[in-house]
C-alpha positions as CSV (number, residue, x, y, z in Angstrom):
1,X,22.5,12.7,-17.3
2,X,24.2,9.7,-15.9
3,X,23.3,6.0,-17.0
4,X,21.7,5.4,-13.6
5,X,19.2,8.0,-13.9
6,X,18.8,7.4,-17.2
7,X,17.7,3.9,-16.9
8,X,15.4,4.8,-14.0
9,X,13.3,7.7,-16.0
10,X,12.8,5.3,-18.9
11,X,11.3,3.1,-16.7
12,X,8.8,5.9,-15.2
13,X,5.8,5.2,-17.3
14,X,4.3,9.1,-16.8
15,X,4.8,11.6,-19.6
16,X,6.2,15.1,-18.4
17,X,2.4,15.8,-19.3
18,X,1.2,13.6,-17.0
19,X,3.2,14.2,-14.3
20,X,1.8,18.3,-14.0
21,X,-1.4,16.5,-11.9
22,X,1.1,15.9,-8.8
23,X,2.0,18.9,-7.7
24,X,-1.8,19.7,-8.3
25,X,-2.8,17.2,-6.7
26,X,-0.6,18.0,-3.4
27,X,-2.1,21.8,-3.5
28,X,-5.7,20.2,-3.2
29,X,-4.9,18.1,-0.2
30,X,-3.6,21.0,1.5
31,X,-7.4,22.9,1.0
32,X,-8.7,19.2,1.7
33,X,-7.1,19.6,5.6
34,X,-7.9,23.2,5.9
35,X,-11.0,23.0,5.0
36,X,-11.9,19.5,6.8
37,X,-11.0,21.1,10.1
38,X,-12.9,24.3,9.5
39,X,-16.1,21.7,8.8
40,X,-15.5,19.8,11.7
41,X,-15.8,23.0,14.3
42,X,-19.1,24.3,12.5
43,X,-20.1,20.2,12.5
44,X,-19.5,20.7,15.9
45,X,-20.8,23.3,17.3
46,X,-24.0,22.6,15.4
47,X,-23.7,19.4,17.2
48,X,-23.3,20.7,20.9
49,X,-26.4,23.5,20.2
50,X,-28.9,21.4,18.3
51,X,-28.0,17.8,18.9
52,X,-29.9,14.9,20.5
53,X,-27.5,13.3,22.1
54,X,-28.3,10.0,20.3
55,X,-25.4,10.5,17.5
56,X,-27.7,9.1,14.8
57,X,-26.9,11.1,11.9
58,X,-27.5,14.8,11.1
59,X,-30.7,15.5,11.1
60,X,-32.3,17.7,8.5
61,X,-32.4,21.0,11.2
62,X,-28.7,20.6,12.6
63,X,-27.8,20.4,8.0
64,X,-29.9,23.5,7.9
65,X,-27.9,24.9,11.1
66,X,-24.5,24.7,9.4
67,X,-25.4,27.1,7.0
68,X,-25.4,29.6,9.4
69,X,-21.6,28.6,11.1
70,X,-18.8,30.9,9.4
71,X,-16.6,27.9,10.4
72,X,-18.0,25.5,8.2
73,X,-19.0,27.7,5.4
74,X,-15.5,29.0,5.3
75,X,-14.6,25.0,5.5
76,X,-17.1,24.1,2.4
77,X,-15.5,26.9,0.0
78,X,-11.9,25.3,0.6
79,X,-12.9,21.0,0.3
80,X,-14.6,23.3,-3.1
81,X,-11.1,24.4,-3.8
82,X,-10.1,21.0,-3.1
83,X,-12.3,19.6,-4.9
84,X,-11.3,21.8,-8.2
85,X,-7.4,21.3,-7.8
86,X,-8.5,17.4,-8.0
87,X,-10.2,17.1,-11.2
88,X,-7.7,19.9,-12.6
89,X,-4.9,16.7,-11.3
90,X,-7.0,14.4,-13.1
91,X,-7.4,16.0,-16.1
92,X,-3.7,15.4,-16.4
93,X,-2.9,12.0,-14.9
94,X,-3.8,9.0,-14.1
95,X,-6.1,8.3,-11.3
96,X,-3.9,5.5,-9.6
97,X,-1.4,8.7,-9.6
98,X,-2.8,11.2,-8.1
99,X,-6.0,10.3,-6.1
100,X,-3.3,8.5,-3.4
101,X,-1.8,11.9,-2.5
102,X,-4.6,12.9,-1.0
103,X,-3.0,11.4,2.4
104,X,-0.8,14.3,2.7
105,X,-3.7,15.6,3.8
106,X,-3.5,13.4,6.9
107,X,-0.3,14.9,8.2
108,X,-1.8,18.3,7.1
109,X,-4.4,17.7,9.5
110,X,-2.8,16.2,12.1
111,X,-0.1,19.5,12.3
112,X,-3.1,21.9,12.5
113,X,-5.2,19.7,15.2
114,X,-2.6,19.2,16.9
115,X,-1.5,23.7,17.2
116,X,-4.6,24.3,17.4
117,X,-5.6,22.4,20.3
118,X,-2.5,22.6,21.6
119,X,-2.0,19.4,22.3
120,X,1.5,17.5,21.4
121,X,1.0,14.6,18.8
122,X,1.4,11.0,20.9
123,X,3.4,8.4,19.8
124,X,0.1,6.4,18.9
125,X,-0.8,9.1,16.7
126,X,1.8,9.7,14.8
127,X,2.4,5.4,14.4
128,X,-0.9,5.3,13.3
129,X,-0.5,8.1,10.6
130,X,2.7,7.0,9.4
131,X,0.8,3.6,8.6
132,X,-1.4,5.3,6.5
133,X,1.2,7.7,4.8
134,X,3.6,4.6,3.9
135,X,1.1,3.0,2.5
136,X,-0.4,5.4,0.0
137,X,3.6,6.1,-0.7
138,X,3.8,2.8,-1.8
139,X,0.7,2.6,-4.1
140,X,1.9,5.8,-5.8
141,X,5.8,4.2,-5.6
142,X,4.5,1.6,-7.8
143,X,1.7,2.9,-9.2
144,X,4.2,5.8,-11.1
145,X,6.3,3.2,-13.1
146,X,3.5,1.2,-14.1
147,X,-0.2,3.3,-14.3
148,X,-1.1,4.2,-17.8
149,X,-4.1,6.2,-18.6
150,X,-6.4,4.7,-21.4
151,X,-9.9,5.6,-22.2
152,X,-13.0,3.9,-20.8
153,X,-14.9,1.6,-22.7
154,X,-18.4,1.7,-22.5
155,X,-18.6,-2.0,-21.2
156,X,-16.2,-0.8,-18.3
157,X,-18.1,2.6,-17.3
158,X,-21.2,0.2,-16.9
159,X,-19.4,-2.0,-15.0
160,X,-18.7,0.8,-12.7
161,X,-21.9,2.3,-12.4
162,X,-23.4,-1.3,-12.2
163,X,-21.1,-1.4,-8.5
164,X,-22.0,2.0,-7.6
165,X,-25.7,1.5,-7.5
166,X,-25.1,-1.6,-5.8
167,X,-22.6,0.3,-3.1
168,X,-25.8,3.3,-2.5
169,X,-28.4,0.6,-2.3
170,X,-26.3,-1.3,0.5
171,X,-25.4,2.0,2.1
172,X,-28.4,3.6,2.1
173,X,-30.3,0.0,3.5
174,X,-27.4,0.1,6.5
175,X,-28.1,3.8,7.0
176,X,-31.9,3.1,7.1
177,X,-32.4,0.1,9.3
178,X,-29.4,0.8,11.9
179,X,-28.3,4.5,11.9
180,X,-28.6,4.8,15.9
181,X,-26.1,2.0,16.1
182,X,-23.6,3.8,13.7
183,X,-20.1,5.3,15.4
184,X,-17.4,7.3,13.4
185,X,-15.6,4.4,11.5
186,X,-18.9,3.5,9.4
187,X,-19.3,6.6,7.9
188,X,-16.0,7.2,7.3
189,X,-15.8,3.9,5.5
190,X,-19.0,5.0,3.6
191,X,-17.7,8.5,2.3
192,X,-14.3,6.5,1.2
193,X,-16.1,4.0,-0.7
194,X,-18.5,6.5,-2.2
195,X,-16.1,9.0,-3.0
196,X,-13.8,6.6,-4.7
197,X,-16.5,5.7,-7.1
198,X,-17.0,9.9,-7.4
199,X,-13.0,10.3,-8.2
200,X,-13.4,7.3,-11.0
201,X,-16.7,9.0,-12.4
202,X,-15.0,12.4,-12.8
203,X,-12.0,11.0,-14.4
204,X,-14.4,9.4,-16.7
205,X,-16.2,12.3,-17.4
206,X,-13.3,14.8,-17.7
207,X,-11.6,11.7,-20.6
208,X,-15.3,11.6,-22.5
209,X,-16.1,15.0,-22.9
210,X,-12.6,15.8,-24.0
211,X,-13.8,13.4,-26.7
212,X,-16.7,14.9,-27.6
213,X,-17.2,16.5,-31.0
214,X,-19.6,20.4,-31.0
215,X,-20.8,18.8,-33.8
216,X,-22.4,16.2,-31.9
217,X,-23.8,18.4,-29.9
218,X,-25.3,20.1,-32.6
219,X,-26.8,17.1,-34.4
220,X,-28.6,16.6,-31.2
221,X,-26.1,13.4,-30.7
222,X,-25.3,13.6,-27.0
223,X,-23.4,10.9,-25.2
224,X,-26.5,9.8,-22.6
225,X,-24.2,7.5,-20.8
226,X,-21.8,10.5,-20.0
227,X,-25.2,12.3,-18.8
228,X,-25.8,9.6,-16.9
229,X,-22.4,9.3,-15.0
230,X,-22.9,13.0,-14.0
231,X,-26.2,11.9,-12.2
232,X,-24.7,8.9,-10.6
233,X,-21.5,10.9,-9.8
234,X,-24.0,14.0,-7.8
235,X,-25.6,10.8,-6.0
236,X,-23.0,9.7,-4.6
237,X,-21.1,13.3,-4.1
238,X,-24.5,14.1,-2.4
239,X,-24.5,10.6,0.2
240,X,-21.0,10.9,0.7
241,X,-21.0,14.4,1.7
242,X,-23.7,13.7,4.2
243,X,-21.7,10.6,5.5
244,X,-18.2,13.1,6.0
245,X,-21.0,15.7,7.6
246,X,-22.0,13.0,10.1
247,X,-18.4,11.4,10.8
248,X,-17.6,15.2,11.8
249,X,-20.0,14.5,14.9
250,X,-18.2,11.1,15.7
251,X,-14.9,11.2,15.7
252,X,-12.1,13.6,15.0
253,X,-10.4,15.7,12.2
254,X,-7.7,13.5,11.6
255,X,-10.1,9.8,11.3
256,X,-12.5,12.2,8.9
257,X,-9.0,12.9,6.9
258,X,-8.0,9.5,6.9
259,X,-11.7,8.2,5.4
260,X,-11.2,10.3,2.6
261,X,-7.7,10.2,1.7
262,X,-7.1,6.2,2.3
263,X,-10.2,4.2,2.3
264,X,-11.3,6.9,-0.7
265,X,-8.2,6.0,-2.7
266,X,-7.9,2.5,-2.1
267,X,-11.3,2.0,-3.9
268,X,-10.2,4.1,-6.6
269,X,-7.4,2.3,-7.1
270,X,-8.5,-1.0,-6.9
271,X,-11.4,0.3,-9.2
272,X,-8.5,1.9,-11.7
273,X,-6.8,-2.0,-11.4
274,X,-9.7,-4.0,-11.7
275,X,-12.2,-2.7,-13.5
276,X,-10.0,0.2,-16.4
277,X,-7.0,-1.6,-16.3
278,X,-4.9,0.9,-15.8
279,X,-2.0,-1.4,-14.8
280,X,-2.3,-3.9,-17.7
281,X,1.5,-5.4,-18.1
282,X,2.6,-4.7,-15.4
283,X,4.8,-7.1,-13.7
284,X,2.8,-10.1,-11.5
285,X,4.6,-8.4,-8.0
286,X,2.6,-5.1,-8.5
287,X,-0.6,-7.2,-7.0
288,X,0.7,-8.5,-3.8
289,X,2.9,-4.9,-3.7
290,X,-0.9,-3.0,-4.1
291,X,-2.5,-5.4,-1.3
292,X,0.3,-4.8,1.1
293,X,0.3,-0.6,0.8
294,X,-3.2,-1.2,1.1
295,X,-3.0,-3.4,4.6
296,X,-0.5,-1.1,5.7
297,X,-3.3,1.9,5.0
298,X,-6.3,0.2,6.4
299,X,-4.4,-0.7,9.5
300,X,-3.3,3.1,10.0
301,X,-7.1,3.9,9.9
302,X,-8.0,1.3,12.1
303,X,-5.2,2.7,14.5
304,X,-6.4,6.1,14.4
305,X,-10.4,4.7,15.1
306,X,-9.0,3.7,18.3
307,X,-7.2,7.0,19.0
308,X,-8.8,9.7,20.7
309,X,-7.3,12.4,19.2
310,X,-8.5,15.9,21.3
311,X,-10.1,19.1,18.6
312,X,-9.6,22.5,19.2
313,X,-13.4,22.6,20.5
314,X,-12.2,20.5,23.6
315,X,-10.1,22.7,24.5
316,X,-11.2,26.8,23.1
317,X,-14.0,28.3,22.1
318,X,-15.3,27.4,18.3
319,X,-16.2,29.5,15.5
């Protein structure tokens, strides 16, 4: 191997172990898009038959409706897909890795609106999603040489679930008092937010039960905070779930995408940095390098928010 390359591997703080939850990882976004788009024409066609008008949420008839849509059922059993090929990632690497990589999802998506709709990608589009893609390239860039995973203490996990319940109380409040003035970019900022916290939980979970002893289950001496992490992670699974549901109604495939592959993990991140300390050492120029990716990100949603990007049910007939 030559002295360059040399030099640049040492530096790469993953293991070869670690470094089996990218291409993982990259699989799941693929079943992320898929099935995102399949949601969004069932979300849709729910919408169109059993909607107000009033864009205030589903309601509980239209979530009951959906069941019935091949589209979105067919939609639900592949974000499930996604959804296993994730924690299978995480179960090998760090989450500052591999929750990122998600955004290859957004170009996923945009390839398979955009054929399916047959409708050419504008130049506005595909700015905005470059935005987003070269900034979750840079987390990962410098995430990869200086992201180590270490376990959770049980002063951090309470920390964490200390901000989640915070994040659900302000949520749901929002969601309570002024749903009817809601449009897409709220929700999608909720299911980020939410499912960030959901990605850190499951990490957390995965890393402590890995941990656990049968002989503490056995002697009856379970790990209640663990228990307790699984609730709070189904809570927010659950709201954020019904938030991606309700963005579905509001604004396109792609801006759904984008919620849940950049907002989703920026907070992750940013949780991973803060809070588990996940880059502890690492150089002082990783913090304004993390900030900057992460403008660049937040700006690409922003772009796409503003974007009408045309689905497939503007133009054919829907599932």
């Amino acid at each position: 191997m030559p002295p360059e390359l040399s030099d640049l591997t040492d530096q790469i703080s993953l293991t070869p172990y670690e470094s089996i939850g990218i291409p993982i990882a990259l699989v799941g976004a693929v079943f992320l898009a898929l099935g995102t788009q399949f949601q969004h024409r069932g979300v849709t066609k729910v919408e169109r038959g059993f909607g107000s008008g009033k864009k205030a949420g589903l309601n509980p008839r239209q979530l009951l409706a959906l069941l019935g849509r091949p589209s979105w059922v067919i939609g639900t059993v592949m974000l499930g897909l996604a959804i296993v090929f994730q924690l299978t990632s995480l179960n090998f690497s760090p989450l500052i890795v591999v929750q990122p990589l998600g955004a290859v999802a957004l170009v996923v998506t945009a390839i398979v609106n955009s054929r399916l709709s047959k409708v050419p990608l504008s130049r506005r589009l595909i700015r905005a999603i470059l935005f987003c893609v070269l900034g979750i390239a840079l987390f990962v860039g410098v995430a990869a040489f200086h992201a180590h995973s270490k376990p959770v203490t049980e002063r951090q996990l309470i920390t964490v679930l200390i901000l989640l319940g915070i994040v659900l109380v302000i949520f749901a409040v929002f969601f309570v008092m002024l749903r009817k003035k809601f449009k897409a970019v709220f929700y999608i900022l909720g299911a980020g937010v939410l499912f960030g916290f959901v990605a850190t939980l499951a990490k957390t979970v995965i890393d402590r039960i890995k941990t656990l002893s049968l002989a503490s289950f056995q002697t009856g001496d379970f790990e209640w905070l663990t228990l307790f992490c699984v609730v709070a992670l189904l809570a927010a699974s659950v709201l954020g779930s019904y938030f991606v549901q309700s963005a579905h109604s509001h604004g396109s495939p792609d801006l759904v995408v984008a919620g849940l592959t950049v907002i989703d993990p920026i907070v992750a991140v940013t949780i991973g940095i803060v809070v588990l300390n996940e880059t502890a050492g690492a150089p002082l120029w990783t913090a304004p390098a993390f900030l900057i990716a992460g403008g660049l990100a937040v700006y690409g949603v922003y772009l796409l928010s503003r974007i009408h990007v045309p689905s497939p049910e503007e133009t054919n007939s829907v599932a």
